[in-house]
N, C-alpha and C positions, 0 to 999 in steps of 0.2 A: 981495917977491913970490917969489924965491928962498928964503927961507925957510918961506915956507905952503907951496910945493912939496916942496920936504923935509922936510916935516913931513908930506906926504901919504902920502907916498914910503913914510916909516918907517912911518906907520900901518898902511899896505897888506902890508910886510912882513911887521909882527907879526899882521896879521889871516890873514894866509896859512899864517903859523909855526903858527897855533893851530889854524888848520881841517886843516894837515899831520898833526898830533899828534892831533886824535881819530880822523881818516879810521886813522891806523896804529896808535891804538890798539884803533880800534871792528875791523881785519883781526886783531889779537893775541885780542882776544875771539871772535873766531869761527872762529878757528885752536884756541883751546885752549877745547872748552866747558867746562865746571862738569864736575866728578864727577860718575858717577852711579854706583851700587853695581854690584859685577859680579856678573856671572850664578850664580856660585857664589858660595857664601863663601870668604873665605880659609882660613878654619880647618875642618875637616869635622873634626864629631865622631865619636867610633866608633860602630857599631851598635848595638852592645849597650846605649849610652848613649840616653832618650828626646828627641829636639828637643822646642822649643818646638810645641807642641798634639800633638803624640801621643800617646798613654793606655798604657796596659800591654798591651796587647792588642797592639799594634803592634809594641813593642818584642818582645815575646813571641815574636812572627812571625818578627822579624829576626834574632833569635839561633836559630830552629829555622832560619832560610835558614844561616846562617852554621854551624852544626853538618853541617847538611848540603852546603853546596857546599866547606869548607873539612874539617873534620875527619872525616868520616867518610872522604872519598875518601884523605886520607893516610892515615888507620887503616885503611884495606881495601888499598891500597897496601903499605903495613907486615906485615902480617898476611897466614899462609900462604895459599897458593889454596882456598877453601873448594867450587869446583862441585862436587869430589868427594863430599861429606855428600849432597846430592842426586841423584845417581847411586847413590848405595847405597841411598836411600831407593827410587827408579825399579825395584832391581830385589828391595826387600823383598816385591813381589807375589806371590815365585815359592811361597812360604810357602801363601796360598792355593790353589795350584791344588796340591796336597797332591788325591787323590782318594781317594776311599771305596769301594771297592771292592764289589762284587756280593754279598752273602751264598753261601756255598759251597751250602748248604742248596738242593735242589730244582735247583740249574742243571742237573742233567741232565734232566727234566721239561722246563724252558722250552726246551732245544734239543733236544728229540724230532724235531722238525717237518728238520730239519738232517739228521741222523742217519735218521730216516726214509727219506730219499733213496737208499739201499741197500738198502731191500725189496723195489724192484722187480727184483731177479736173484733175492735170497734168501729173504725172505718171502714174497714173493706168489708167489715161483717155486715155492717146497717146497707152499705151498697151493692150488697148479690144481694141482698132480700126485697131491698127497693125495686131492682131490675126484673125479680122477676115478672111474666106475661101474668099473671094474675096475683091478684092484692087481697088473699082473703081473709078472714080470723084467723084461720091457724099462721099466717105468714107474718099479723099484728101482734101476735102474740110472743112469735119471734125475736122481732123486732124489738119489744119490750123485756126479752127476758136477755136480749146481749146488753141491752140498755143496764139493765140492772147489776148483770156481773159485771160493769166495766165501774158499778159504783157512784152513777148518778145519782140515783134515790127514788125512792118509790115515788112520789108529787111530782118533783122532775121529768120520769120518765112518764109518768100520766099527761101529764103536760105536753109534753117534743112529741109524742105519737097518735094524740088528740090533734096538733095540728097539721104534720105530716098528713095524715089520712083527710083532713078537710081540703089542704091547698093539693094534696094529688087529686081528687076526688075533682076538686072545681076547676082547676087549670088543665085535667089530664097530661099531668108530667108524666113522659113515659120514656124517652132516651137518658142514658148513662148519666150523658156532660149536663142536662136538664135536673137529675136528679140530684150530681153530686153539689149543684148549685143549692138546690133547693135545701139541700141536708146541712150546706155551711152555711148560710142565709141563718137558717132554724138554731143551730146549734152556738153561733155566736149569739146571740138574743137571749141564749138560754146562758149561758155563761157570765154574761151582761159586757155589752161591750160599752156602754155608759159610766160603769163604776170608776171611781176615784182610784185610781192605784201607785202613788205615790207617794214612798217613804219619808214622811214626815221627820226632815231632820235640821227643822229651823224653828226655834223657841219665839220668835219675834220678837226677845229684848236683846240685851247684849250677855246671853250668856248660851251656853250653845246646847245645842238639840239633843237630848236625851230618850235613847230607844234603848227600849230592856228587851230582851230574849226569851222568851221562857218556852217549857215544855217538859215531856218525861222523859227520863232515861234510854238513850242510844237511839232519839230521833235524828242526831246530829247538831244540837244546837249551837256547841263551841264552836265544832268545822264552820254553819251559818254564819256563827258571828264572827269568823275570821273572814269569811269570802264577802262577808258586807263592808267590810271593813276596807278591801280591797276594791269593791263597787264604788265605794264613797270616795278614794283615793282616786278612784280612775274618774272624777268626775270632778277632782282639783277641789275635794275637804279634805280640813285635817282633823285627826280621829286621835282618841284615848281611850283607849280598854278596860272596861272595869272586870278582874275574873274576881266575881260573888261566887264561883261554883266553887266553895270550899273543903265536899265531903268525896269530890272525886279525886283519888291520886292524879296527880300530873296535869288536873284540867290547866291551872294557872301558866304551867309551862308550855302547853300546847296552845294555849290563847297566846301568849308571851311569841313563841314562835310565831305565827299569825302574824303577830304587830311587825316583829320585827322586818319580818319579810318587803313590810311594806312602809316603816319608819313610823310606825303609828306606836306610841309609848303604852304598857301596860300596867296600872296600879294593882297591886295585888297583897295579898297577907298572909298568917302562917297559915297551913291547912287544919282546918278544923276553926278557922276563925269564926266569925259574925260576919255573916256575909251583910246584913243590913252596913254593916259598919263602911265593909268596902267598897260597896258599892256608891254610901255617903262620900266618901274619900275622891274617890276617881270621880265625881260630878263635881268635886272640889278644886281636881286638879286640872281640868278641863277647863274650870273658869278661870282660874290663875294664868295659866297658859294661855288663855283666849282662844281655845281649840274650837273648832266647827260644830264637832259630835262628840257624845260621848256614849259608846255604847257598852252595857250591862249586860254579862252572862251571869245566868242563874244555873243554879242547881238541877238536874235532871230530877222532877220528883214524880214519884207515882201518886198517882191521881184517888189514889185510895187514902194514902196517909193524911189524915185530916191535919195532924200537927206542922207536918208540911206545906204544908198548903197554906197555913195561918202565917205561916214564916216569909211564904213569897209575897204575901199581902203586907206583913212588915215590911219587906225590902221598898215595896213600890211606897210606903208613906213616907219612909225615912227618906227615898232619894226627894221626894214631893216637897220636903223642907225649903232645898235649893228652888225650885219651880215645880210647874206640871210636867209627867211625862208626856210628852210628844208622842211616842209610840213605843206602841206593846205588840209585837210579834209573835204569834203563836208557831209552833214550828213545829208540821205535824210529817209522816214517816207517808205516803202517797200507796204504801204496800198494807198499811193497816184495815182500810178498809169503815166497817161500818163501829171498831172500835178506836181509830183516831178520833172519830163523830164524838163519842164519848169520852173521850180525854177533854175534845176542844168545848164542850158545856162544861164541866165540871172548872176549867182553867177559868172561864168566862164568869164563872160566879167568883170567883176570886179576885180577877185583875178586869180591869176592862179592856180586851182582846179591840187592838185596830186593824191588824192587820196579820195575815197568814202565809205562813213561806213552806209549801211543799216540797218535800226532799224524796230522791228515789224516784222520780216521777218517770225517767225514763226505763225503755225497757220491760213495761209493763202492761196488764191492760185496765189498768186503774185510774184513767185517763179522769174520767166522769167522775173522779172525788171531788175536783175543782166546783163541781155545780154542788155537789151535794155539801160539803161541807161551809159555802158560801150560805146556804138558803140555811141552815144550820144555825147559822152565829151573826148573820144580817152582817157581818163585814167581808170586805174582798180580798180575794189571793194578790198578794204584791210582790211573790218572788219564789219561784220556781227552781230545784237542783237540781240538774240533768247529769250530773255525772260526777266522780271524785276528783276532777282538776282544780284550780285553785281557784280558775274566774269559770266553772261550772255553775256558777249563779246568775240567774238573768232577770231583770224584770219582766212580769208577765204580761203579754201581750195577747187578747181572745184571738183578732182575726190570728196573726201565727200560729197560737195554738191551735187552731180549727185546721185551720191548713197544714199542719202538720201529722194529724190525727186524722181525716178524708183522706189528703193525697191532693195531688193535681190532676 
């Protein structure tokens, strides 16, 4: 009996031994599952290489990603700053606005209507005095003293109303349309419609025409010498800027603008330079270039500073080295009156004055400077400003001018 018990005994042992050993082994199994692949591979291929089902197309993709997030950034990294090429590009435009200028031809015509503006003191003034039913001294007298305020000149106006009074006296001109004949007839004569009025801007070797500018302070000479500059362009020359006006702030940039406007180069130096120098320079660079003209702005000087005055007398020797000047422009303010008169002697012993450019002329009744300051300096007006636009500059023409100053 003792032994079927311990028999049971063991059995119960080893049944339990066995059921211990799966329970701990079936907890090992579910402690440690199976492998399963992991989320990545272990080995990653390159890109440029195709996986399993890719097509060329893909990999294609992958190496334009790969050129692009990886080598171009170090090559642009490596490689100088390039925004610069586009910034120069930004400001190739300036090329374009290059303008074309007015034709010279007829501008005085299309600004009649401007210039007009000044018949009513002296056109239509000298024409109710002419009309009226009797011509006596007090009415010549008239006649002479509109003459005068409009700034003809006293010889001048002696003269134009000495012969009014003969040819009405002899032909009895007595209608409007009769008279206003006789008064443009008279007044182109007096203005001289035979002079030379052509700016001289050909050297006759081969080195090109040199005109200097001169005048005093705030007649406009710089604006002149920009919108001549733009005359000459619209007349198919090519031009180089000399800015000699060294003591004015900003003149060289303002002549600078000028050129560019119309491709025409400007030589210039630091402010406060030797204008004789610079203006040497730019006649230099003009022939190097084989430019057509070369034109000289001077200093604005008042006509009192004697030491001034000595110094524009040096510019015009120094530039005289290269050749002769061609011409000397006087450039007087149309509103001054009987002391531009006085500027333009004093300049005349200085430089030898060819020619004279009127500025301000419209608008005014200062018409009659053109006679007076002509018989003044024995040379003639060759360029008239009617107004602040850029091709406001016109060659002067008498009959126009006459006819614009009467009326029709």
């Amino acid at each position: 009996m003792d032994i079927l018990i311990l028999a049971v005994v063991l059995i119960a042992l080893v049944a339990v031994g066995a059921v211990s050993g799966l329970v701990v082994s079936s907890r090992k199994k579910k402690q440690l599952p199976p492998p399963t692949p992991p989320s990545t591979p272990t080995i990653t291929a390159p890109p440029a290489e195709p996986q399993v089902g890719e097509d060329a197309a893909t990999t294609a993709e992958e190496q334009r990603r790969t050129i692009e997030e990886v080598v171009l950034p170090e090559a642009e990294a490596a490689a100088p700053e390039a925004p610069e090429a586009p910034a120069a590009e930004a400001e190739a435009p300036a090329a374009p606005e290059i303008e074309v200028p007015e034709p010279t031809a007829g501008r005085l015509v299309r600004l009649r209507a401007r210039l007009a503006r000044s018949q009513n003191s002296l056109g239509k003034g000298l024409l109710t005095l002419l009309s009226r039913e009797h011509l006596d001294e007090d009415t010549w007298e008239e006649i002479e003293e509109t003459l005068l305020v409009a700034d003809v000149g006293v010889a001048p106006t002696q003269e134009l109303v000495d012969r009014l009074r003969e040819r009405v006296r002899v032909l009895g001109t007595r209608t409007p349309a009769e008279l206003r004949a006789l008064l443009k007839e008279e007044l182109v004569t007096l203005v001289g419609a035979d002079l030379d009025r052509s700016v001289k801007t050909e050297s006759g070797a081969d080195t090109p025409g040199v005109v200097m500018v001169v005048g005093v302070n705030g007649v406009g000479k710089t604006t002149t010498t920009g919108k001549l500059a733009r005359v000459l362009v619209a007349d198919g020359r090519s031009v180089v800027l000399g800015a000699a006006d060294t003591f004015r702030a900003a003149a060289a940039d303002q002549l600078q603008t000028w050129g560019e406007r119309v491709g025409a180069r400007t030589v210039r130096g630091p402010e406060g330079g030797d204008p004789a120098s610079i203006a040497f320079d730019a006649v230099k660079e003009g022939i190097a270039e084989g430019a057509d003209v070369v034109l000289i702005d001077t200093a604005g000087r008042l006509h009192t500073k004697t030491g001034l005055m000595d110094e524009l007398g040096k510019v015009k020797r120094v530039v005289e080295k290269h050749g002769p000047l061609d011409e000397v422009l006087l450039v007087l303010d149309a509103t001054t009156g009987q002391n531009g008169l006085t500027q333009a002697r004093v300049f005349a012993e200085v430089v030898d004055i060819t020619g004279i450019v009127l500025t301000k002329l419209d608008g005014t009744a200062k018409g009659g400077i053109v006679v007076a300051v002509q018989r003044e300096l024995g040379v003639p007006v060759k360029l008239i400003g009617l107004g602040e636009g850029p091709d406001d500059l016109a060659p002067f023409e008498p009959q126009a001018f006459v006819d614009a100053l009467i009326g029709d």
